[in-house]
BAFI-3210 file (N, C-alpha, C; in Angstrom, 3 decimals, decimal comma, padded with zeros to 6 digits):
// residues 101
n [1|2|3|4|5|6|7|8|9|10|11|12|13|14|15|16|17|18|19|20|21|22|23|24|25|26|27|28|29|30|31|32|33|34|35|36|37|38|39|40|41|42|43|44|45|46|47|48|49|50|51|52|53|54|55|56|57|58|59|60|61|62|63|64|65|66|67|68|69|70|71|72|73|74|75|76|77|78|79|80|81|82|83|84|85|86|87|88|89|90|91|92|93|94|95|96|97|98|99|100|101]
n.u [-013,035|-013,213|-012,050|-012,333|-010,927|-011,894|-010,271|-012,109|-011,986|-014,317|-015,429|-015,181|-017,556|-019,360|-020,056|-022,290|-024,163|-022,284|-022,372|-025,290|-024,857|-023,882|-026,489|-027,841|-026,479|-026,568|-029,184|-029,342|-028,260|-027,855|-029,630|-027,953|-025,679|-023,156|-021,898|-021,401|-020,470|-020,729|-018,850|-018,894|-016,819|-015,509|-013,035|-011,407|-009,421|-010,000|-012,829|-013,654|-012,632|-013,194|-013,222|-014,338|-015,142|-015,577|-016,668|-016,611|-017,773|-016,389|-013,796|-014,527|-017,445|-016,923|-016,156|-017,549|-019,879|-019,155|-019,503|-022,235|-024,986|-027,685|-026,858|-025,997|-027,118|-028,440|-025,556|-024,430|-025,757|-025,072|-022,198|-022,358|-022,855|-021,256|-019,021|-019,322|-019,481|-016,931|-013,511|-011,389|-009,894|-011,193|-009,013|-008,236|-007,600|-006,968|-008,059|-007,152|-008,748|-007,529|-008,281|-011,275|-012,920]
n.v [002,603|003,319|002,849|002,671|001,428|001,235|000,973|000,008|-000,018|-001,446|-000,669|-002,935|-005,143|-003,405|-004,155|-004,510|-002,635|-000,786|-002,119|-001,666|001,454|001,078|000,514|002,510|004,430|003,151|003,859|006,584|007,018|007,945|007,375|008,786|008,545|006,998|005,224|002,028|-000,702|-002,423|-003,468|-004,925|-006,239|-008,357|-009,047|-012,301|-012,805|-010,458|-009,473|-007,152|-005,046|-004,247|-003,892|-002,161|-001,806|000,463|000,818|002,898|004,422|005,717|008,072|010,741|010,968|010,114|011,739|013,952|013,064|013,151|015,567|016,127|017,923|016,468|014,764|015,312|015,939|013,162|012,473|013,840|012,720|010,146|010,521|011,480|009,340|007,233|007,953|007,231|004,457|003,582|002,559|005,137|006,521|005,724|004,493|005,361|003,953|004,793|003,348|002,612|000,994|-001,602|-004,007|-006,222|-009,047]
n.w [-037,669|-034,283|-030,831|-027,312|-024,036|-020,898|-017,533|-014,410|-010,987|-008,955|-005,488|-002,675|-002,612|-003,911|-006,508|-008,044|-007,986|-010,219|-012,131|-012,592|-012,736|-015,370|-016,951|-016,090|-018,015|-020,660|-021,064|-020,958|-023,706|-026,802|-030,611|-032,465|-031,720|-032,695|-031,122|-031,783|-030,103|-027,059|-024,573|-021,334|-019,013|-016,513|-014,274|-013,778|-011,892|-009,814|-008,914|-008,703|-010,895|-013,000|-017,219|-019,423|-022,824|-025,380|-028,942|-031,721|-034,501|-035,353|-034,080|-034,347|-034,034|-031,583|-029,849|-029,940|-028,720|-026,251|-025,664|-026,210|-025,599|-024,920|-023,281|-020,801|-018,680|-017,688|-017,249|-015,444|-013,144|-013,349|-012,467|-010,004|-008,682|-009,406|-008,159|-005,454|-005,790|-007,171|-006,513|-006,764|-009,289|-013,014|-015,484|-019,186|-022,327|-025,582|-028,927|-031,913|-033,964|-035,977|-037,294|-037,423|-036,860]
ca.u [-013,612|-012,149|-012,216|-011,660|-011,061|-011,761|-010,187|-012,817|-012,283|-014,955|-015,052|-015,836|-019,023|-020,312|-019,708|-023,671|-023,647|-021,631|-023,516|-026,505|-024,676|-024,085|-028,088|-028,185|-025,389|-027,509|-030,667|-029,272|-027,674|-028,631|-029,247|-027,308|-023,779|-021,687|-021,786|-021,260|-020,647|-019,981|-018,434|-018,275|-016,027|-014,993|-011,652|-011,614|-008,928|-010,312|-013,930|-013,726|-012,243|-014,072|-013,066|-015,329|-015,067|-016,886|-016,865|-017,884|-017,758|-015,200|-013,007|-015,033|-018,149|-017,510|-015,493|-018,641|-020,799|-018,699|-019,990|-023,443|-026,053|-028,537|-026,376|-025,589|-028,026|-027,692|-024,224|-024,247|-026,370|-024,607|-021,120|-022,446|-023,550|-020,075|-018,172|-019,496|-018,744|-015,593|-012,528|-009,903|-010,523|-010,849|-007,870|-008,745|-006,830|-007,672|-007,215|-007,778|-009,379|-007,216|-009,077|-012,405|-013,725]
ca.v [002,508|003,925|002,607|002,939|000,659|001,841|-000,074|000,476|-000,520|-000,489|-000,619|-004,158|-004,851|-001,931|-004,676|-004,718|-001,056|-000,495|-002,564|-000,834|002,477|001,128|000,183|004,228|005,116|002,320|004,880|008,310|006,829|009,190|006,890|008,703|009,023|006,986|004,004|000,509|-002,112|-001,724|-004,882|-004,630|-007,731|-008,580|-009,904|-013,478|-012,895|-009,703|-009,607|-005,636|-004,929|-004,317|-003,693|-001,821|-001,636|000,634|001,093|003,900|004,441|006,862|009,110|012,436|010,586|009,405|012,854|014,772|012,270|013,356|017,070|016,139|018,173|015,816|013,405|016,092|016,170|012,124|012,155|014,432|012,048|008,865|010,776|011,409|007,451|006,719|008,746|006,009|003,344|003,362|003,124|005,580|007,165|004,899|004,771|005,444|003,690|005,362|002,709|003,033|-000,140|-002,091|-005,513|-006,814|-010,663]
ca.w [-036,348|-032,858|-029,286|-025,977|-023,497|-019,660|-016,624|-013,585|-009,864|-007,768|-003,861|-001,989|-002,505|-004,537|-008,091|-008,186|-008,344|-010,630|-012,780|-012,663|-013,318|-016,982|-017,175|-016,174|-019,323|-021,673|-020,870|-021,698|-025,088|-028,240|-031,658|-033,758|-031,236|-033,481|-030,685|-032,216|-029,349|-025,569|-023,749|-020,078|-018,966|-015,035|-014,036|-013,070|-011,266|-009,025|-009,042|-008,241|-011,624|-014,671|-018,467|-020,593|-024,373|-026,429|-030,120|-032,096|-035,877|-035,568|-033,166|-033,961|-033,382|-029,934|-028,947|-030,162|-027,788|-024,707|-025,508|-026,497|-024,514|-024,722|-022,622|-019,879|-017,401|-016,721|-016,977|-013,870|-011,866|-013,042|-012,168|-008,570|-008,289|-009,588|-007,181|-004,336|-006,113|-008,163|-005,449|-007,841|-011,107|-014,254|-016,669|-020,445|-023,290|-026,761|-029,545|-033,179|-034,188|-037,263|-038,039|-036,863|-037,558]
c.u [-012,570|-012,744|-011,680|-012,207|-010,900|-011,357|-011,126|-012,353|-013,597|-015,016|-015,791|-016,953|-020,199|-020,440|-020,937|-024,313|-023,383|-022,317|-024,396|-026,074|-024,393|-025,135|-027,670|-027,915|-025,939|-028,406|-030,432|-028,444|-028,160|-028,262|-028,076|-025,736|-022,816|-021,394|-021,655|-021,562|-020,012|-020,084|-018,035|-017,509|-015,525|-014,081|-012,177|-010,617|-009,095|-011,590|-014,424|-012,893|-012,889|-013,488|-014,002|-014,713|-015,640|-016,037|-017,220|-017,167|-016,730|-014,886|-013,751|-016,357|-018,428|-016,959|-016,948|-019,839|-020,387|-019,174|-021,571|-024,627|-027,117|-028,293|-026,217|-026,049|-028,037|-026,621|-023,926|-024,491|-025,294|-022,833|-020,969|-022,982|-021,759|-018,831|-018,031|-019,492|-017,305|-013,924|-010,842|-010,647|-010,056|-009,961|-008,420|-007,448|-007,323|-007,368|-007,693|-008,040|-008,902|-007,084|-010,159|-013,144|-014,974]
c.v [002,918|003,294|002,649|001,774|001,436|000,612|000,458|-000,387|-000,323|-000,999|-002,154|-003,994|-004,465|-002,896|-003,979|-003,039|-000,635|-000,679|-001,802|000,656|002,145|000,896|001,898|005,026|004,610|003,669|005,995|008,308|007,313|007,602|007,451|009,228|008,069|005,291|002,378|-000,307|-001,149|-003,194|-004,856|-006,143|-007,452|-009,434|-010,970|-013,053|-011,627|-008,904|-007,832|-004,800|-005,436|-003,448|-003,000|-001,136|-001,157|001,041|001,573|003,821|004,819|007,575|010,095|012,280|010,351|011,146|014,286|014,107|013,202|014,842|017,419|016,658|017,185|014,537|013,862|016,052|014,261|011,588|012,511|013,195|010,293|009,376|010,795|009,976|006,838|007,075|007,927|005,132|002,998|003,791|003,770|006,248|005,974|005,638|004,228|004,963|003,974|004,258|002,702|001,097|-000,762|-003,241|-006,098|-008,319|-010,632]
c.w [-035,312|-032,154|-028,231|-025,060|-021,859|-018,695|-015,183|-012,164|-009,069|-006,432|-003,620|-001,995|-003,266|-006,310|-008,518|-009,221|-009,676|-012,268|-013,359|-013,242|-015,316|-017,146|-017,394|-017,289|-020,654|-021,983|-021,668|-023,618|-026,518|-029,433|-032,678|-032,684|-031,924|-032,735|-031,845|-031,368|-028,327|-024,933|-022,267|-019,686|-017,217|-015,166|-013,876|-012,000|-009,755|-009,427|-008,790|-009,071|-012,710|-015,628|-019,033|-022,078|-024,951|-027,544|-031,109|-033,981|-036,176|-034,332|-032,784|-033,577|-031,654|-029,061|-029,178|-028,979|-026,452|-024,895|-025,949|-024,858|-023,894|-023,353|-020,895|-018,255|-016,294|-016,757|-015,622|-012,783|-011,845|-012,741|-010,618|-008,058|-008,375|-008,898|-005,670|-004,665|-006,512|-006,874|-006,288|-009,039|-011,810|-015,024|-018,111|-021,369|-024,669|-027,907|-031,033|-033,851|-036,328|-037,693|-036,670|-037,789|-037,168]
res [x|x|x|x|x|x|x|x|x|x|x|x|x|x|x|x|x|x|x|x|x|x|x|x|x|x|x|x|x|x|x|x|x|x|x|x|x|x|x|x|x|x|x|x|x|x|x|x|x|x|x|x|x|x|x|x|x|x|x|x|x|x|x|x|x|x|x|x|x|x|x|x|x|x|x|x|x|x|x|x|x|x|x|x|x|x|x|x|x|x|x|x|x|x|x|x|x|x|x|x|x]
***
């Protein structure tokens, strides 16, 4: 298994938002991309800071996702939703996944 862990800010306010843009990323999700689990998690300590965790079978699975046509068209729209929310670009941590309970 592979995963990536994203750190997200988003702007005062906009949490709600933000939210909703993963409902939007839920939607356009193909059965067979390789996905496993996706954990979004909020700071306690700064409520305008969110974690997300996803989990895919494998590496070439999830890097084949990010070039999947099928995904294309509402990636666009949830990229221009995420452009007014998110205050910064998210930072990507790649991690190769070695023990699960």
């Amino acid at each position: 298994m592979w995963a990536q862990l994203q750190k997200l800010s988003s702007k005062p306010e906009r949490e709600a938002d933000l939210l909703s843009a993963f409902e939007q990323l839920r939607a356009i999700e193909q059965a067979d991309s390789g996905l496993v689990r996706t954990m979004v998690m909020r700071s306690q300590a700064d409520p305008t800071v969110m974690y997300v965790l996803v989990v895919f079978a494998s590496e070439e699975q999830a890097r084949a996702r990010e070039q999947d046509p099928r995904r294309q068209e509402g990636l666009a729209r949830l990229r221009a939703t995420m452009g007014d929310v998110l205050d910064g670009p998210p930072e990507f941590f790649d991690l190769d996944v070695v023990r699960e309970q």
